[in-house]
KETOR-671561 format. One record per residue (C-alpha): chain; residue number from 1; x, y, z; residue in three letters. Coordinates in Angstrom, 3 decimals. Each point is the difference from the previous one (the first is absolute). Layout:
N
<vomar = A, dose = NUM, c1 = X, c2 = Y, c3 = Z, doke = ALA>
...
***
This chain:
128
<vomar = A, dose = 1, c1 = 90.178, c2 = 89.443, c3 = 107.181, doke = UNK>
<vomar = A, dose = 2, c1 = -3.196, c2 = 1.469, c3 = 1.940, doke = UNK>
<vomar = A, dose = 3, c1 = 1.028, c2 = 3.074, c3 = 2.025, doke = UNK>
<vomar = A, dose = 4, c1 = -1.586, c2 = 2.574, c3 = 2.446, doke = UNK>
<vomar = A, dose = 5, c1 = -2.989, c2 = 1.814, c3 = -1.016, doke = UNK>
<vomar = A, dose = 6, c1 = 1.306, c2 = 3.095, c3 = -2.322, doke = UNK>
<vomar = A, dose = 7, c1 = -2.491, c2 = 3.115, c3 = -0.281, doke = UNK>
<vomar = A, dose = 8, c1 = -3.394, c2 = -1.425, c3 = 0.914, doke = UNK>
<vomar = A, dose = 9, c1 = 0.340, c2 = -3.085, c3 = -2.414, doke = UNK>
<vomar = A, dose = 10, c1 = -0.493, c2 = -3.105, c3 = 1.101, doke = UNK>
<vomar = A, dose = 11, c1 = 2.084, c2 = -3.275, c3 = 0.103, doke = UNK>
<vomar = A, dose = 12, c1 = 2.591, c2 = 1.637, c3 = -3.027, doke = UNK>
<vomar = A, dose = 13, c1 = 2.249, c2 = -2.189, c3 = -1.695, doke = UNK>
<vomar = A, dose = 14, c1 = 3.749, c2 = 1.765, c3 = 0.945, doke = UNK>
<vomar = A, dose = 15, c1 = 2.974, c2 = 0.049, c3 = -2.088, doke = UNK>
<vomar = A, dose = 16, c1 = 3.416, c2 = 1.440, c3 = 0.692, doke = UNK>
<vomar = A, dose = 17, c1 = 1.837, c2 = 0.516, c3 = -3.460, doke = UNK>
<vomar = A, dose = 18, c1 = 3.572, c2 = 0.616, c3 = 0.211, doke = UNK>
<vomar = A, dose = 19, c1 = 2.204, c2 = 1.683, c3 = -2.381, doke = UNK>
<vomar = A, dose = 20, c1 = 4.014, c2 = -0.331, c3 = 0.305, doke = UNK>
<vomar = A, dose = 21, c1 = 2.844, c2 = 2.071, c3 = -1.314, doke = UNK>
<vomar = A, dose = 22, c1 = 3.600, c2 = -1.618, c3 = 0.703, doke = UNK>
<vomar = A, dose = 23, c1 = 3.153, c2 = 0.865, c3 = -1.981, doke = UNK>
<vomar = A, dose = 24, c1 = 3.161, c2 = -1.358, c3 = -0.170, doke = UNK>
<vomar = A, dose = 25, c1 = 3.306, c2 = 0.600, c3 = -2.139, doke = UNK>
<vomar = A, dose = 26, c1 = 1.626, c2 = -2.726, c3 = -1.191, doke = UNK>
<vomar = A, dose = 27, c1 = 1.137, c2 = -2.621, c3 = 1.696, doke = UNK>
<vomar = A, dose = 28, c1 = -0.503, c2 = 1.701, c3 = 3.571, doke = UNK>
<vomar = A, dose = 29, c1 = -3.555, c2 = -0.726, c3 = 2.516, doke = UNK>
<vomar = A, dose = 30, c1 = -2.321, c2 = 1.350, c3 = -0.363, doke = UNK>
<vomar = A, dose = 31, c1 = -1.623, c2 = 3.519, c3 = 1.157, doke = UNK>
<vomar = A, dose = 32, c1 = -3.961, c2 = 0.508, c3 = 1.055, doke = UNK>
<vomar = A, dose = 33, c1 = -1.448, c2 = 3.133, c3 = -1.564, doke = UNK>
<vomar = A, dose = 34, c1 = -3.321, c2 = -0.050, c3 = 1.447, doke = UNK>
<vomar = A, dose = 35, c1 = -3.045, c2 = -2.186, c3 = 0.502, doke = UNK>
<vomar = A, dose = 36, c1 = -3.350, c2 = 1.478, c3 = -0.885, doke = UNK>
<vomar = A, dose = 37, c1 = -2.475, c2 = -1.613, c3 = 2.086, doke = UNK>
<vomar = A, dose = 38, c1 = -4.216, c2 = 0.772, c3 = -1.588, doke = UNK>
<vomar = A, dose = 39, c1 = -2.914, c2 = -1.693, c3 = 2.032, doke = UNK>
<vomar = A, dose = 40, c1 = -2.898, c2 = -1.022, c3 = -2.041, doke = UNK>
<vomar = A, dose = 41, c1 = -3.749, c2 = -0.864, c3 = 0.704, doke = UNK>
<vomar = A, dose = 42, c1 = -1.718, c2 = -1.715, c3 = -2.595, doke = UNK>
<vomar = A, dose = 43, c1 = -2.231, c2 = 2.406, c3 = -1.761, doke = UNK>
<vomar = A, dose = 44, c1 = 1.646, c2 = 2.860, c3 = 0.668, doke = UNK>
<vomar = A, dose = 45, c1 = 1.447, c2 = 2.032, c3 = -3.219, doke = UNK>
<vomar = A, dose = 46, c1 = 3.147, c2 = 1.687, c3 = 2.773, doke = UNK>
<vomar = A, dose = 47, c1 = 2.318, c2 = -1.474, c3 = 2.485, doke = UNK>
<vomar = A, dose = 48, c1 = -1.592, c2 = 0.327, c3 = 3.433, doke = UNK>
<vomar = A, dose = 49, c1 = 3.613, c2 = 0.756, c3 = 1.424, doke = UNK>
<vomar = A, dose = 50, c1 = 3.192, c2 = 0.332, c3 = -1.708, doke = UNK>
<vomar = A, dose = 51, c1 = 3.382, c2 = 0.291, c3 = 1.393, doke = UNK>
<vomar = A, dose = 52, c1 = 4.037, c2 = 0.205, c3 = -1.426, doke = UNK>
<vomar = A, dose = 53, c1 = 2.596, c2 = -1.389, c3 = 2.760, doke = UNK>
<vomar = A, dose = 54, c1 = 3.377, c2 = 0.214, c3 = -0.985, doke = UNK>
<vomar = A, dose = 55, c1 = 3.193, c2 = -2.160, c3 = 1.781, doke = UNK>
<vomar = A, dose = 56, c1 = 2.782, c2 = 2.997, c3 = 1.083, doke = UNK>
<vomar = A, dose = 57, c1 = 2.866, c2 = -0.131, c3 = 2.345, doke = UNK>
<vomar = A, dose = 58, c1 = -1.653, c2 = 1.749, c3 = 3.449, doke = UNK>
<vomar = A, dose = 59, c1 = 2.007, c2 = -0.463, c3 = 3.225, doke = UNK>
<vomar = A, dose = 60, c1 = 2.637, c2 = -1.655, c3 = -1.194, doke = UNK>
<vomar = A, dose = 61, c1 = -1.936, c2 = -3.042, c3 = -1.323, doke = UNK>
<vomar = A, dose = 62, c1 = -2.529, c2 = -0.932, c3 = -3.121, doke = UNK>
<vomar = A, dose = 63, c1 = -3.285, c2 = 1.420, c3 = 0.430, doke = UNK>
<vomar = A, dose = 64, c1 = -3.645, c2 = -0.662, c3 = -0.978, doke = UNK>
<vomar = A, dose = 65, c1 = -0.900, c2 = 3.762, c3 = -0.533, doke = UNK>
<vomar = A, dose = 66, c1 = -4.025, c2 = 0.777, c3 = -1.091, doke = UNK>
<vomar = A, dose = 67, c1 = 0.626, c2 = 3.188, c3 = -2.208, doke = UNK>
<vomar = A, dose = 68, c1 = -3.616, c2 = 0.277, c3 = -0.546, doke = UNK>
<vomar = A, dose = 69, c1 = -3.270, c2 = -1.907, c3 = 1.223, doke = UNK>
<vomar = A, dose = 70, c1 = -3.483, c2 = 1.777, c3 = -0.917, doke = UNK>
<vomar = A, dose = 71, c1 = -3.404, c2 = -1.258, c3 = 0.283, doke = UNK>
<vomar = A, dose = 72, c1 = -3.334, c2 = 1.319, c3 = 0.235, doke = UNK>
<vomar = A, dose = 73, c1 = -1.456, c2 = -1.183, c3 = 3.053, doke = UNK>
<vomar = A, dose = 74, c1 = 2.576, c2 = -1.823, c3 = 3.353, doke = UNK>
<vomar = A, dose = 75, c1 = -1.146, c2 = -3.187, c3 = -0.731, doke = UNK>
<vomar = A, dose = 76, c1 = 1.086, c2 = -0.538, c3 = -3.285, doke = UNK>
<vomar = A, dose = 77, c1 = 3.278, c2 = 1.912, c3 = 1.265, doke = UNK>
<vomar = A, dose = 78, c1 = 0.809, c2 = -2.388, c3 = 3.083, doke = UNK>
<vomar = A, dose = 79, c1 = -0.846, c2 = -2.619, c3 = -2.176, doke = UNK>
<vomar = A, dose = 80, c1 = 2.950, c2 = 1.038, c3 = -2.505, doke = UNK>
<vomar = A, dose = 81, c1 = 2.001, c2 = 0.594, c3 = 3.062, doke = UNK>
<vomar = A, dose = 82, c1 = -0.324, c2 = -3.828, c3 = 1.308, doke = UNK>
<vomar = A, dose = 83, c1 = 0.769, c2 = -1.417, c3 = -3.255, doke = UNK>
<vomar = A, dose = 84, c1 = 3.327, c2 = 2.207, c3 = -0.164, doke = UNK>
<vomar = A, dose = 85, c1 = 0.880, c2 = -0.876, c3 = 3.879, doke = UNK>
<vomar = A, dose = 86, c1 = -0.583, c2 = -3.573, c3 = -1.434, doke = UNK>
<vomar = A, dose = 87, c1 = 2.170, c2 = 0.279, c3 = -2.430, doke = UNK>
<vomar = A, dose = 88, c1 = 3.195, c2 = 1.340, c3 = 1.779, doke = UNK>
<vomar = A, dose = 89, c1 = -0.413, c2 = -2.382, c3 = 2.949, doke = UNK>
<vomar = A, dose = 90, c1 = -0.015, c2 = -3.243, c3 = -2.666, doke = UNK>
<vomar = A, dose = 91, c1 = 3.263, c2 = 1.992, c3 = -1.065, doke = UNK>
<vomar = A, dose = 92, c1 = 1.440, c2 = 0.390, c3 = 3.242, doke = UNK>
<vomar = A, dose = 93, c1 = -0.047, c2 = 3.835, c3 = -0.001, doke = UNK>
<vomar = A, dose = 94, c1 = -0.489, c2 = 1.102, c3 = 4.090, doke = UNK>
<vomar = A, dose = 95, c1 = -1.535, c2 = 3.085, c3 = -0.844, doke = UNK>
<vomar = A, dose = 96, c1 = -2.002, c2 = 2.114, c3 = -2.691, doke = UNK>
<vomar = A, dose = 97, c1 = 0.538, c2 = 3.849, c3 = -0.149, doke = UNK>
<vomar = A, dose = 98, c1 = -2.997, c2 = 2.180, c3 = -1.499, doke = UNK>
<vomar = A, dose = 99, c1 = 0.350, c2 = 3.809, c3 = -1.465, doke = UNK>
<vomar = A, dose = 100, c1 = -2.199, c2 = 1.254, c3 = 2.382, doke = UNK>
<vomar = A, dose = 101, c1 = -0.889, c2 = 3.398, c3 = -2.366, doke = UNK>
<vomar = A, dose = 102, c1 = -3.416, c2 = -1.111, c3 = -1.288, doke = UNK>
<vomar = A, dose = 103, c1 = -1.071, c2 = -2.184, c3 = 2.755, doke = UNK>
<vomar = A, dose = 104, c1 = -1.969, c2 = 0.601, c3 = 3.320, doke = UNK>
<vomar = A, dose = 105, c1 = 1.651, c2 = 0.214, c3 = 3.409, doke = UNK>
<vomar = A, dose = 106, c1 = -2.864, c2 = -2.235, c3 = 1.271, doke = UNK>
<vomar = A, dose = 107, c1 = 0.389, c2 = -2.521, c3 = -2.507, doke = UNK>
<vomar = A, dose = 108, c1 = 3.935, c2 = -0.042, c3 = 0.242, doke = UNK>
<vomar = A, dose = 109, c1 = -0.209, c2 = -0.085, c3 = 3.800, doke = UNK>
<vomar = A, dose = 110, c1 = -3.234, c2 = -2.901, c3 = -0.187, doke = UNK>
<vomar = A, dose = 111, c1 = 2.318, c2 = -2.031, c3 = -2.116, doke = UNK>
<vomar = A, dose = 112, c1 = 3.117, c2 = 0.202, c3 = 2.146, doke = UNK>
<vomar = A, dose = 113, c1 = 2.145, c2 = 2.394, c3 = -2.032, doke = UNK>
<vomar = A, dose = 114, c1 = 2.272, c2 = 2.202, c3 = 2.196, doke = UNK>
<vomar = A, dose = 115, c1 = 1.645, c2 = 3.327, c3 = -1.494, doke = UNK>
<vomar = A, dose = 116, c1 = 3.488, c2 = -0.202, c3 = -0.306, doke = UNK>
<vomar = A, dose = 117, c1 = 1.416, c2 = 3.559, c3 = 1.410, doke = UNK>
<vomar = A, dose = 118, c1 = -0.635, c2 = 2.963, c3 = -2.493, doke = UNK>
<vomar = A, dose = 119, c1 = -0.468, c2 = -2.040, c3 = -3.237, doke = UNK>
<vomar = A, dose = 120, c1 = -3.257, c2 = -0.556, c3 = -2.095, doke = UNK>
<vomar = A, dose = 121, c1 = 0.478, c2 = -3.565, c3 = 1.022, doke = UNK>
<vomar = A, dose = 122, c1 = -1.392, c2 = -2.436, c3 = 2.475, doke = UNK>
<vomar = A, dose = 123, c1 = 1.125, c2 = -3.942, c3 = 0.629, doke = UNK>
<vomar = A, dose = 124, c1 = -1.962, c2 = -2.833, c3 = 1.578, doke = UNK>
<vomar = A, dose = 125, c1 = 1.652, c2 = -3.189, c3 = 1.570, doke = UNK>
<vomar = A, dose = 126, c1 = -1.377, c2 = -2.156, c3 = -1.885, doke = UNK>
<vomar = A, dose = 127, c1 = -1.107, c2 = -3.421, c3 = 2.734, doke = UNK>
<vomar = A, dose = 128, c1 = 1.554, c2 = -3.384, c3 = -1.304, doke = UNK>
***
């Protein structure tokens, strides 16, 4: 897949690697731990974002929750971001939530994540 330009290289070869932790007892459905989400640019030795979303209960319903999504520069970081919104829309989630502790207002608020009242989280509607 050929992505956005990452860190001043040019026309990078993207890959998002997933990693996925379910559990279930016997004989019942079953439960998502976590997803751990790493971007990759060919040629680089680290992830050029990583993230962890998780699936809790939040307002009453299932939720697409990103625990954690680091990067070292916004591109690679929005780029992360799309695949996840991707990802929940293809599985019919209507919103993602974010813990807001480690990330920028101005990215949050760019991205259309609103705070919800006087938690460390934010949510954005997520357009069909």
């Amino acid at each position: 897949m050929r992505g956005k330009q990452l860190a001043g290289a040019t026309d990078q070869k993207l890959r998002v690697l997933l990693t996925y932790k379910g559990s279930a007892p016997a004989g019942s459905e079953i439960q998502d731990d976590y997803i751990s989400l790493n971007l990759e640019a060919d040629g680089r030795p680290e992830p050029a974002a990583t993230a962890v979303v998780n699936f809790p209960v939040m307002e009453g319903e299932k939720a697409l929750f990103i625990h954690s999504l680091d990067a070292g520069d916004n591109k690679a970081r929005e780029y992360l971001l799309g695949v996840i919104e991707d990802f929940a829309r293809k599985r019919g989630y209507p919103s993602v939530y974010i813990h807001t502790g480690k990330q920028k207002k101005h990215f949050l608020k760019k991205n259309g994540f609103k705070g919800i009242s006087e938690k460390p989280i934010a949510r954005k509607v997520l357009e069909p």
